[in-house]
N, CA, C and O atoms as a Maestro MAE file, in Angstrom:
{
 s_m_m2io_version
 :::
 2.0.0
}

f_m_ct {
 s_m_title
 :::
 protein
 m_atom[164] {
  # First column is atom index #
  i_m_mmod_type
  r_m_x_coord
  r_m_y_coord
  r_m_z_coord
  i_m_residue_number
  s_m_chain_name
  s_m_pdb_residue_name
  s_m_pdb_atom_name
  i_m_atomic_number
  :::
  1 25 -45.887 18.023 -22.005 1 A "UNK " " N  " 7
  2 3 -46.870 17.703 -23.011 1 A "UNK " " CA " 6
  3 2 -47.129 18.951 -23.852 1 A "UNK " " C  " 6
  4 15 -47.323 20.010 -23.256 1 A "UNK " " O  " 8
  5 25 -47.147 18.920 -25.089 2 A "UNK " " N  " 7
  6 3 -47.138 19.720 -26.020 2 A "UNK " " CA " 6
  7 2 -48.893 19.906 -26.752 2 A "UNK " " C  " 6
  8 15 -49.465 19.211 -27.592 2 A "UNK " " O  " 8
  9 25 -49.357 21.150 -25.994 3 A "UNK " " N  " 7
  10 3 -50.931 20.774 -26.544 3 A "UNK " " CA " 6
  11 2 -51.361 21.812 -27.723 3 A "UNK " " C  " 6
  12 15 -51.028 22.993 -27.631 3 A "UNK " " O  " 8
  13 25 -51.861 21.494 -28.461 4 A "UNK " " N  " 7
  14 3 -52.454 22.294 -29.575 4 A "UNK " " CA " 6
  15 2 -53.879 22.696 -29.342 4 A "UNK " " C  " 6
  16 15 -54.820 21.972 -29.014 4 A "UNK " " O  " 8
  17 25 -53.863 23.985 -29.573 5 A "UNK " " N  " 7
  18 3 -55.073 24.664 -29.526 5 A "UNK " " CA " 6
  19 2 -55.814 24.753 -31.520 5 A "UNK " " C  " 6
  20 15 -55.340 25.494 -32.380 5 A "UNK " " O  " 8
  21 25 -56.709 24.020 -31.680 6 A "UNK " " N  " 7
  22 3 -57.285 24.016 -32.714 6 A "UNK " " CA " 6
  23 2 -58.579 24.492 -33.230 6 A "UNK " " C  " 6
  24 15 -59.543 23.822 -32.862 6 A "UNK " " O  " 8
  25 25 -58.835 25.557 -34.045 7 A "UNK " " N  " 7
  26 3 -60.451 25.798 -33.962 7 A "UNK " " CA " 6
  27 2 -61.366 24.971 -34.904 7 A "UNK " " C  " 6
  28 15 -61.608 25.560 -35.958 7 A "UNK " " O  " 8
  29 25 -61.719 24.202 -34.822 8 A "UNK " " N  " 7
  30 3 -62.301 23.662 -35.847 8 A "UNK " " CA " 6
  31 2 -63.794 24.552 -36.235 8 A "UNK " " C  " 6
  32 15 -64.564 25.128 -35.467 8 A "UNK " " O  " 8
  33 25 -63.834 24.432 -37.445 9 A "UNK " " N  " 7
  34 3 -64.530 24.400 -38.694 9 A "UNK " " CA " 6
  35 2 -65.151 24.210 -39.391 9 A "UNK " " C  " 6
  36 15 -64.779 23.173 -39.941 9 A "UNK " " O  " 8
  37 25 -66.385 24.741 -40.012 10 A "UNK " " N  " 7
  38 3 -67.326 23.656 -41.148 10 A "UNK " " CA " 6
  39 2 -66.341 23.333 -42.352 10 A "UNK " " C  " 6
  40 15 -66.728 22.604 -43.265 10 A "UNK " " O  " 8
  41 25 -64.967 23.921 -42.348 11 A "UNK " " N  " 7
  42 3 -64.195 23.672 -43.643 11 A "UNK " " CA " 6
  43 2 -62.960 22.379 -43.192 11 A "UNK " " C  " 6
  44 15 -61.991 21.948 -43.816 11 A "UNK " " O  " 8
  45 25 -63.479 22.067 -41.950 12 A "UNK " " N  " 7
  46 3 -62.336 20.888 -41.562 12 A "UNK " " CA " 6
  47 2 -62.769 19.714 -42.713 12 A "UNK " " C  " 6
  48 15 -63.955 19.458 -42.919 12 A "UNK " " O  " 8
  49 25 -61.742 19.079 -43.389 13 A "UNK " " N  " 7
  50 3 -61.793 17.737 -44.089 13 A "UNK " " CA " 6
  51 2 -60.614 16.859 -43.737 13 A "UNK " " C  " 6
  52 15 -59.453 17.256 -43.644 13 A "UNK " " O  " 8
  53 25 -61.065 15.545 -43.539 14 A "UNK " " N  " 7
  54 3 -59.964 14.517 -43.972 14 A "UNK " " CA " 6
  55 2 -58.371 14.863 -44.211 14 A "UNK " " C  " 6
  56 15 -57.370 14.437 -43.634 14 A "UNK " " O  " 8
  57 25 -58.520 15.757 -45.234 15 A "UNK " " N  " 7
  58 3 -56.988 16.133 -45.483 15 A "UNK " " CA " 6
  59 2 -56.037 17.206 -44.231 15 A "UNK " " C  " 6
  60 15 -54.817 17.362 -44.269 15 A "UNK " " O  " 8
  61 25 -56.637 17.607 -43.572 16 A "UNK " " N  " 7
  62 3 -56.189 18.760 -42.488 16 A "UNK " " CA " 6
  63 2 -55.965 17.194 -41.193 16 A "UNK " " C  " 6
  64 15 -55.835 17.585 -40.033 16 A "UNK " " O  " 8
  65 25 -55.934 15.957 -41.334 17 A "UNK " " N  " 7
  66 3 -55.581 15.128 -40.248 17 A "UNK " " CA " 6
  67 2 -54.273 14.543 -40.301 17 A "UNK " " C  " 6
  68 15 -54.145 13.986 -41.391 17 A "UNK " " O  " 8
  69 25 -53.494 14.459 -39.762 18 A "UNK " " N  " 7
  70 3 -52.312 14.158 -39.987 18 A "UNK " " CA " 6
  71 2 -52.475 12.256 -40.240 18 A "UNK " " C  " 6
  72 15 -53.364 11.646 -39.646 18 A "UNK " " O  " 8
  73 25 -51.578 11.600 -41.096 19 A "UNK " " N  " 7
  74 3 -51.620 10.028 -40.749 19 A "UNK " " CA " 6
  75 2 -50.900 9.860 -39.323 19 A "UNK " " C  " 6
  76 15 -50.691 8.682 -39.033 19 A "UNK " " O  " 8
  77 25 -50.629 10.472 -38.710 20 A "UNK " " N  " 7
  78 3 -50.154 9.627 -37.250 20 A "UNK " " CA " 6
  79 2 -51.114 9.882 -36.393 20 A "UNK " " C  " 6
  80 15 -51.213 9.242 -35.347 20 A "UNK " " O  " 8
  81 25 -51.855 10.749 -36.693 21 A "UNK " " N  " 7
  82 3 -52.841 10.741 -35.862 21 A "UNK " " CA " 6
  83 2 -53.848 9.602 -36.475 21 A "UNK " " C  " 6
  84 15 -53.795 8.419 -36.142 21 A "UNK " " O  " 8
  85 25 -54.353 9.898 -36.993 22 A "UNK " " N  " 7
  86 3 -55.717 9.110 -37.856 22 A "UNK " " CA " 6
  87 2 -55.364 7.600 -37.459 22 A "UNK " " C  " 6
  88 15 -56.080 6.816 -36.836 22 A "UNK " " O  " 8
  89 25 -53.841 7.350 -38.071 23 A "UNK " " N  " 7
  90 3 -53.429 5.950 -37.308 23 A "UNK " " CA " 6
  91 2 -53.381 5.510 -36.054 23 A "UNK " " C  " 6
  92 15 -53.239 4.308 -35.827 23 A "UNK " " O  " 8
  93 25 -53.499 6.481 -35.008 24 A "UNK " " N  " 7
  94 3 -53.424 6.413 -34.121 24 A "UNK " " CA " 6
  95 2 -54.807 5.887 -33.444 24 A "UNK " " C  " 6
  96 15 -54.985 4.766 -32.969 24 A "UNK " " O  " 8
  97 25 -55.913 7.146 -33.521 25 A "UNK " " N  " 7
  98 3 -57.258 6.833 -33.481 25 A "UNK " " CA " 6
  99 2 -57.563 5.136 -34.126 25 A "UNK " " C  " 6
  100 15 -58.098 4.308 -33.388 25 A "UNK " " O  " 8
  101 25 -57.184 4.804 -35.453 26 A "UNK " " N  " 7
  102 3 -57.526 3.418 -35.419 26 A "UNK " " CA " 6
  103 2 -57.226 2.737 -34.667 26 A "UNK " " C  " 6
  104 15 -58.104 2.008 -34.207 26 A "UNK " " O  " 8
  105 25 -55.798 2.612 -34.133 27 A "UNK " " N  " 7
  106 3 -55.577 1.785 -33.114 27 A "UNK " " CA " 6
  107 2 -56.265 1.551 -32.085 27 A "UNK " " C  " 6
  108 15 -56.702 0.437 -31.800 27 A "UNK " " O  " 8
  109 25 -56.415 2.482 -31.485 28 A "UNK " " N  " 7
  110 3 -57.271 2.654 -30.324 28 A "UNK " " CA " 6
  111 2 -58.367 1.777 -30.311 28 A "UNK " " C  " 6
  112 15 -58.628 0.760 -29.668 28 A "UNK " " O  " 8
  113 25 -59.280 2.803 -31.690 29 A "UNK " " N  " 7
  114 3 -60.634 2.190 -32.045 29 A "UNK " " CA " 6
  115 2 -60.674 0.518 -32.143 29 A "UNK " " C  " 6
  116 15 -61.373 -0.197 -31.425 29 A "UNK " " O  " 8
  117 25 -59.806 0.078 -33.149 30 A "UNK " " N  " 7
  118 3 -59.995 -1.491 -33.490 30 A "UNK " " CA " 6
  119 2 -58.875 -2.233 -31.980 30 A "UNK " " C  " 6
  120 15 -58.594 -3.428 -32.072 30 A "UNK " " O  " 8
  121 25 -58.533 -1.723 -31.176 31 A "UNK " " N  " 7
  122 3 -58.180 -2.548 -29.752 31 A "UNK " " CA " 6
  123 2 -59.214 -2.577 -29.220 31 A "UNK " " C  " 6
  124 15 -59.768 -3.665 -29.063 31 A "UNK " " O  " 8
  125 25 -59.922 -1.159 -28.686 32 A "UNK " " N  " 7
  126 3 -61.585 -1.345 -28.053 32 A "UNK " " CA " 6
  127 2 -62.129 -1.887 -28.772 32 A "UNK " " C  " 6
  128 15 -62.515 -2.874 -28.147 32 A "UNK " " O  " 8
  129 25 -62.655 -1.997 -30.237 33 A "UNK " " N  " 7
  130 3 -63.761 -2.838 -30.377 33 A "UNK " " CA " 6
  131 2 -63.229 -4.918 -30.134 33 A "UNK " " C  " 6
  132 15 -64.093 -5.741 -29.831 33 A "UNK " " O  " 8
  133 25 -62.057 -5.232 -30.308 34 A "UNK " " N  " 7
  134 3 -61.589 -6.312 -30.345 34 A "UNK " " CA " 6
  135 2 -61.944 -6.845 -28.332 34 A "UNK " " C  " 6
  136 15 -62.327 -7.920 -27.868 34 A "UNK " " O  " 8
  137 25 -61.514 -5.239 -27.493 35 A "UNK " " N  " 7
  138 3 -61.509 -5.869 -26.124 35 A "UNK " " CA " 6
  139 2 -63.219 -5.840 -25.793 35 A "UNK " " C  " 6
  140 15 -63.548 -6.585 -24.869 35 A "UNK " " O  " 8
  141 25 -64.131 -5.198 -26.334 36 A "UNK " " N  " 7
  142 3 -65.614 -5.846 -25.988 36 A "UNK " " CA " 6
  143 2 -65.889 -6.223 -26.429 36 A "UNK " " C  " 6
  144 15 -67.106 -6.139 -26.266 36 A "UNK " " O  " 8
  145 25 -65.602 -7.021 -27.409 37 A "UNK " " N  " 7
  146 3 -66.238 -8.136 -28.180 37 A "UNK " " CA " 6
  147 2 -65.886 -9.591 -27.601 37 A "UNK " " C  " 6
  148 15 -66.573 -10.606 -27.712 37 A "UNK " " O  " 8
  149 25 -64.650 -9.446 -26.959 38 A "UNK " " N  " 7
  150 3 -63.863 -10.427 -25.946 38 A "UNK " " CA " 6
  151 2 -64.902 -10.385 -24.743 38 A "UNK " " C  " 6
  152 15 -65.167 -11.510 -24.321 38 A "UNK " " O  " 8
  153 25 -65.408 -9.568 -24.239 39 A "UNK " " N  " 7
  154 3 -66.128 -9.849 -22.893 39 A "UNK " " CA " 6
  155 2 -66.877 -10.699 -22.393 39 A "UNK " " C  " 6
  156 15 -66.959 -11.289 -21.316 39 A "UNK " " O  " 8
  157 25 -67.833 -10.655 -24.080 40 A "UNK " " N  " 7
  158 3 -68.818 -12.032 -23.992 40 A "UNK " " CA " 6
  159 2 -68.521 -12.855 -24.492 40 A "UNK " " C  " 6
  160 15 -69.255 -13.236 -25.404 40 A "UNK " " O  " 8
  161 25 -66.905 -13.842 -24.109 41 A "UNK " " N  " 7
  162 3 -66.663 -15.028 -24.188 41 A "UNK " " CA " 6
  163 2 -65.939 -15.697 -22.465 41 A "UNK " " C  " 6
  164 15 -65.630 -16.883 -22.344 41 A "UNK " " O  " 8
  :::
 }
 m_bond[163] {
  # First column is bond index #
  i_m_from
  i_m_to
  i_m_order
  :::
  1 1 2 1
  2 2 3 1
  3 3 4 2
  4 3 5 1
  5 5 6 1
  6 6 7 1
  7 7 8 2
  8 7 9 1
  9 9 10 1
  10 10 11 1
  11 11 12 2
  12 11 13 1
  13 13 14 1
  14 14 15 1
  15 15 16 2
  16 15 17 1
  17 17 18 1
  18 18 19 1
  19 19 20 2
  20 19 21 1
  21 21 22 1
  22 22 23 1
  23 23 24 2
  24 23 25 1
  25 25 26 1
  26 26 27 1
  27 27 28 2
  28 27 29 1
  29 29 30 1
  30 30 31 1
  31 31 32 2
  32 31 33 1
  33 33 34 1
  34 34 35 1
  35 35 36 2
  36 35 37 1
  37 37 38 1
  38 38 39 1
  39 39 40 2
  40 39 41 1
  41 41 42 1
  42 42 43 1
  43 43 44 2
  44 43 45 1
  45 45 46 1
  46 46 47 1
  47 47 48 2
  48 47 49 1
  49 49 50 1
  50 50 51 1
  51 51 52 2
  52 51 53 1
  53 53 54 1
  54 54 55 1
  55 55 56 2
  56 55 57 1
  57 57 58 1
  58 58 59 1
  59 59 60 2
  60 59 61 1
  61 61 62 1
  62 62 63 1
  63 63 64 2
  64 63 65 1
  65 65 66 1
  66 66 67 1
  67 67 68 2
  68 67 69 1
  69 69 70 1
  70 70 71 1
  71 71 72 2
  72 71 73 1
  73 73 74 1
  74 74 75 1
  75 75 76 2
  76 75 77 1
  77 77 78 1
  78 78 79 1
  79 79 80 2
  80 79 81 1
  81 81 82 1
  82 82 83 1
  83 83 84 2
  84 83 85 1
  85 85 86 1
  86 86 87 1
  87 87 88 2
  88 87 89 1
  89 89 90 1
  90 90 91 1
  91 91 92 2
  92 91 93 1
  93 93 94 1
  94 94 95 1
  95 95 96 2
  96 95 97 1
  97 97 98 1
  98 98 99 1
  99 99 100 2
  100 99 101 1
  101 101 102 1
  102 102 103 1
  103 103 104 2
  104 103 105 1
  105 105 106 1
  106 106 107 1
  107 107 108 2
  108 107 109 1
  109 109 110 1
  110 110 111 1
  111 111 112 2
  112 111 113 1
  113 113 114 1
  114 114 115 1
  115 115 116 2
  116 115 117 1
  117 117 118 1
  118 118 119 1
  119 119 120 2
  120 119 121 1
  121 121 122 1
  122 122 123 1
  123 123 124 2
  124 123 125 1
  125 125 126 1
  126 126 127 1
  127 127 128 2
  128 127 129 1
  129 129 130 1
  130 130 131 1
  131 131 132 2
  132 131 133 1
  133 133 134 1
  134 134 135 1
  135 135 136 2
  136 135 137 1
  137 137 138 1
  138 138 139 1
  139 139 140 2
  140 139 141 1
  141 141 142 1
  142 142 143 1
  143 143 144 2
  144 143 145 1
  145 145 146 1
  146 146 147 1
  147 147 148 2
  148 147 149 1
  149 149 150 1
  150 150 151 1
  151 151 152 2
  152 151 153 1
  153 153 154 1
  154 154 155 1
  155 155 156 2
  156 155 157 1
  157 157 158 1
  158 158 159 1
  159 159 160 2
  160 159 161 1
  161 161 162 1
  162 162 163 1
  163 163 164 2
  :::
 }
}
């Protein structure tokens, strides 16, 4: 596993995120919100 050490910043923006990441995080995000929203059925 290849880990990056990053310092973040008050100058971090949007643009310093890569799209495979950012895409990635959505995924995640909109599977969890889809699997608890499933619970209460």
């Amino acid at each position: 596993m290849i880990r990056s050490f990053y310092q973040h910043t008050h100058c971090d923006n949007i643009s310093l995120i890569s799209k495979e990441t950012l895409q990635a995080v959505g995924q995640v995000t909109l599977a969890t919100i889809i699997k608890e929203s499933n619970k209460d059925e």
